[in-house]
Backbone as numpy.savetxt, mean C-alpha at the origin, in Angstrom:
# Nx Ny Nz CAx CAy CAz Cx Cy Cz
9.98 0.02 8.55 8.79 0.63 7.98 7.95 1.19 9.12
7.37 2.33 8.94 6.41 2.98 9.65 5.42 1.85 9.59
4.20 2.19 10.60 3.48 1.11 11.28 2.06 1.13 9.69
1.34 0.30 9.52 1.11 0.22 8.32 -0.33 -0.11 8.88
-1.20 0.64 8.55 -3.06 0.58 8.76 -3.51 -0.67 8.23
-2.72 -1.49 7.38 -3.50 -2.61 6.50 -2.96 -4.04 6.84
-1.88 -3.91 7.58 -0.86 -5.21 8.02 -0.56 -5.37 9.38
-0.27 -6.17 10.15 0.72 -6.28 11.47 2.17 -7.26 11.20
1.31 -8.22 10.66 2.55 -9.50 10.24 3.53 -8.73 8.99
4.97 -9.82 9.08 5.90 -9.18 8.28 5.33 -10.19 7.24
4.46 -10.14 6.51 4.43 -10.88 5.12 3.90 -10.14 4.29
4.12 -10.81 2.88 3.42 -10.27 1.52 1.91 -9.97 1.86
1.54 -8.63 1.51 0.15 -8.72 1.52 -0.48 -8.95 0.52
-0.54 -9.52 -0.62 -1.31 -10.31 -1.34 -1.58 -11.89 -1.26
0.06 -12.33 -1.37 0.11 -13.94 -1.24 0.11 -14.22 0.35
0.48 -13.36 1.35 0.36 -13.86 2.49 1.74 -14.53 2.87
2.63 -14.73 2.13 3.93 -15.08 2.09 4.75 -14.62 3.67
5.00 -15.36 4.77 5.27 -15.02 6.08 7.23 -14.82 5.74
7.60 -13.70 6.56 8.87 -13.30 6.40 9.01 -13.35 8.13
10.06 -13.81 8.23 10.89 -13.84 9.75 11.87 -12.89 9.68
11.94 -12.16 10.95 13.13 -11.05 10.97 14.43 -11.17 11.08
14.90 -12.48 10.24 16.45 -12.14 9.93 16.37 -12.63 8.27
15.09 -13.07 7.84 15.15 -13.32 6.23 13.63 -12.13 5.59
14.39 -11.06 5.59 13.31 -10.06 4.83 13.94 -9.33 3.81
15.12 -10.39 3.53 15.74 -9.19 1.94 14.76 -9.38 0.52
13.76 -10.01 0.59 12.61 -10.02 -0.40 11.62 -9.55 -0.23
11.38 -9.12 0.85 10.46 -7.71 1.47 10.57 -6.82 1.06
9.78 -6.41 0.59 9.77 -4.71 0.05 8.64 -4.24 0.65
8.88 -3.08 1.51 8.08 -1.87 1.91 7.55 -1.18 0.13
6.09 -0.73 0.71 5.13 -0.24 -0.48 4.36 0.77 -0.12
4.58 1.68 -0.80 3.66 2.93 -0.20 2.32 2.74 -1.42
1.22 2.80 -1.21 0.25 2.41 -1.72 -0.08 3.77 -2.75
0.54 4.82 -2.40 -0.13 5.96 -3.26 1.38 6.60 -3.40
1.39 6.37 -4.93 3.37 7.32 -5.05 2.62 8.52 -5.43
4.01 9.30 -6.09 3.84 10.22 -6.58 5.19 11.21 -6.01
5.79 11.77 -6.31 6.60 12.35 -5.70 6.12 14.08 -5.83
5.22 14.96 -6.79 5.34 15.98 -6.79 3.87 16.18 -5.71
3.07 14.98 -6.31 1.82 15.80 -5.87 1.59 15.37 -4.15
2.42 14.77 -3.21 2.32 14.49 -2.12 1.81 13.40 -1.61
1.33 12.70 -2.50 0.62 11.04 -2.22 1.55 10.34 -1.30
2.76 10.08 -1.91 3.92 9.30 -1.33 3.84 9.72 0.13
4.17 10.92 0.24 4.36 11.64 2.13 3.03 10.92 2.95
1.94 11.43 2.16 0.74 11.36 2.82 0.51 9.21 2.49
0.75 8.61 2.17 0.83 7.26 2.33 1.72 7.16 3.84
2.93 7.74 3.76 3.77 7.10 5.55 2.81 7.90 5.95
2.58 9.30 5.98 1.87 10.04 6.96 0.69 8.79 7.84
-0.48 8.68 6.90 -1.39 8.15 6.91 -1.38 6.33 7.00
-0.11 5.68 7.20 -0.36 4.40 7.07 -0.44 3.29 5.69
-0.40 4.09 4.88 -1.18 3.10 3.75 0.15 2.85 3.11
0.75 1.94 3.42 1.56 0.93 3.08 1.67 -0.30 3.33
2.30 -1.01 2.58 1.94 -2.88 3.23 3.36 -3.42 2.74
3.59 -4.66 3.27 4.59 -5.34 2.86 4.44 -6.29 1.26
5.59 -6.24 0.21 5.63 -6.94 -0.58 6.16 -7.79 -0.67
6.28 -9.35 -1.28 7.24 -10.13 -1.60 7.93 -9.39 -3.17
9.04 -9.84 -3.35 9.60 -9.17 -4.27 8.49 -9.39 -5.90
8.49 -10.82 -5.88 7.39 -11.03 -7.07 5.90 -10.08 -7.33
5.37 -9.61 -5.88 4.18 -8.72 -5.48 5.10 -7.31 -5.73
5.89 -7.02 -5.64 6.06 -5.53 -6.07 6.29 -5.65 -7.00
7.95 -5.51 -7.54 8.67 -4.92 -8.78 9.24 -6.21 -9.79
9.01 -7.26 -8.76 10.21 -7.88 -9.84 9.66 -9.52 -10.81
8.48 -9.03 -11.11 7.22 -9.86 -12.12 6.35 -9.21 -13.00
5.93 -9.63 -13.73 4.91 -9.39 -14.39 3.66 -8.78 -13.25
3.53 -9.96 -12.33 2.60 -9.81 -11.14 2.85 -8.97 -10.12
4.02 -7.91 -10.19 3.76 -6.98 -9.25 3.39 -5.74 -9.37
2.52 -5.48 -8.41 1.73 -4.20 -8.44 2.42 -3.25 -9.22
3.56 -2.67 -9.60 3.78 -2.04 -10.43 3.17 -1.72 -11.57
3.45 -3.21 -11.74 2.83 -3.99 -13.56 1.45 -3.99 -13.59
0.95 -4.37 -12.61 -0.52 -5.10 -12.47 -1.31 -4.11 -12.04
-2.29 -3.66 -12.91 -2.94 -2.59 -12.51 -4.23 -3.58 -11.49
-4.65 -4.69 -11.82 -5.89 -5.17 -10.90 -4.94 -4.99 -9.50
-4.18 -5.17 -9.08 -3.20 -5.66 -8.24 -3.32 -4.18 -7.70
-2.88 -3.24 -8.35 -2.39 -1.47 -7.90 -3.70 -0.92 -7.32
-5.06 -1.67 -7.98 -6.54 -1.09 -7.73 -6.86 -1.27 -6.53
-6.70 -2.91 -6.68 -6.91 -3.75 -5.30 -6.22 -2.96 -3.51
-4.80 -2.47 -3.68 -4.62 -1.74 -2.98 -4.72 -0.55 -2.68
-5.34 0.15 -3.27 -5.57 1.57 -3.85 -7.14 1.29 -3.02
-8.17 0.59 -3.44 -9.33 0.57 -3.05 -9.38 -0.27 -1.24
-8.54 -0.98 -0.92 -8.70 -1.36 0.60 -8.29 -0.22 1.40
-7.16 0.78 0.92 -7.02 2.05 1.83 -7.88 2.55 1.47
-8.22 2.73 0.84 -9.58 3.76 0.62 -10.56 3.71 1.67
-10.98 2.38 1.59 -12.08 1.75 2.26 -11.49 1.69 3.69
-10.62 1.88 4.46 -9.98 1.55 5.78 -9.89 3.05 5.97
-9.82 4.41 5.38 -9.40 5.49 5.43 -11.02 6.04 5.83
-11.91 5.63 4.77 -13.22 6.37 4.84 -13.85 5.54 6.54
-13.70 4.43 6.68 -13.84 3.97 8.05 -13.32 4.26 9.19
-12.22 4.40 9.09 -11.46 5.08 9.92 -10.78 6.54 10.49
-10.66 7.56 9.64 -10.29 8.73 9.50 -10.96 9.54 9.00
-11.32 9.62 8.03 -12.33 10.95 7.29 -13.10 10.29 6.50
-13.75 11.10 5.85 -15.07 11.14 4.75 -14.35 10.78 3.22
-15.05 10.78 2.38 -14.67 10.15 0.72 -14.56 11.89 0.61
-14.73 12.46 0.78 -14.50 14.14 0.25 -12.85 14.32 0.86
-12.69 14.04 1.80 -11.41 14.08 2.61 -10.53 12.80 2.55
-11.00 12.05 1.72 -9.54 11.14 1.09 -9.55 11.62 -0.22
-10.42 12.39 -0.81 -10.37 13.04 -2.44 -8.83 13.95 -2.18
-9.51 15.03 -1.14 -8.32 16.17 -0.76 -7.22 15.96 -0.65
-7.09 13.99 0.48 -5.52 13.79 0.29 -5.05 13.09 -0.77
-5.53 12.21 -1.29 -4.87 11.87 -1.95 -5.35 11.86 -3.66
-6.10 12.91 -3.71 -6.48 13.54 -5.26 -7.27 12.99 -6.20
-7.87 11.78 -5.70 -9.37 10.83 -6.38 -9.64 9.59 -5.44
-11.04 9.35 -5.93 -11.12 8.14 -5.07 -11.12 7.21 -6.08
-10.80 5.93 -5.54 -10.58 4.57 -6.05 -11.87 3.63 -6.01
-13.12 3.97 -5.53 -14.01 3.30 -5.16 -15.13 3.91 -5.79
């Protein structure tokens, strides 16, 4: 995974769940903003805003961000908030990534 604005450690970023680098087949890389037509997805690696999942935190629960919209918000609104601090203005995370979350 490209280097990720919201993480350093290889763990779940919700539960905090620590992964060692020869047991990360329940890791899932997460791009925080999909989309495939309108450019979110690109501009998530572009920009960082991805984090690590445990499999239960992404796709494969009830409880993963997929499913879970508090869960999808929750990450949706910390890039936000790390983007407007860090990189541009709330007008210029509108532009990239097409609304704000906050």
């Amino acid at each position: 995974m490209a280097k990720s604005v919201l993480q350093k450690n290889k763990e779940c970023y919700l539960c905090r769940k620590l992964f060692d680098e020869e047991n990360t087949r329940n890791l899932h890389e997460h791009h925080i903003f999909e989309g495939g037509t309108s450019g979110r997805r690109t501009n998530s690696e572009k920009y960082g805003m991805k984090v690590y999942l445990c499999a239960p935190h992404h796709n494969m629960s009830d409880e993963g961000e997929h499913f879970n919209s508090r869960a999808d918000r929750l990450l949706k609104q910390e890039a936000q908030r790390f983007f407007e601090a860090n990189i541009g203005t709330r007008k210029q995370f509108i532009e990239v990534f097409i609304k704000s979350y906050l």
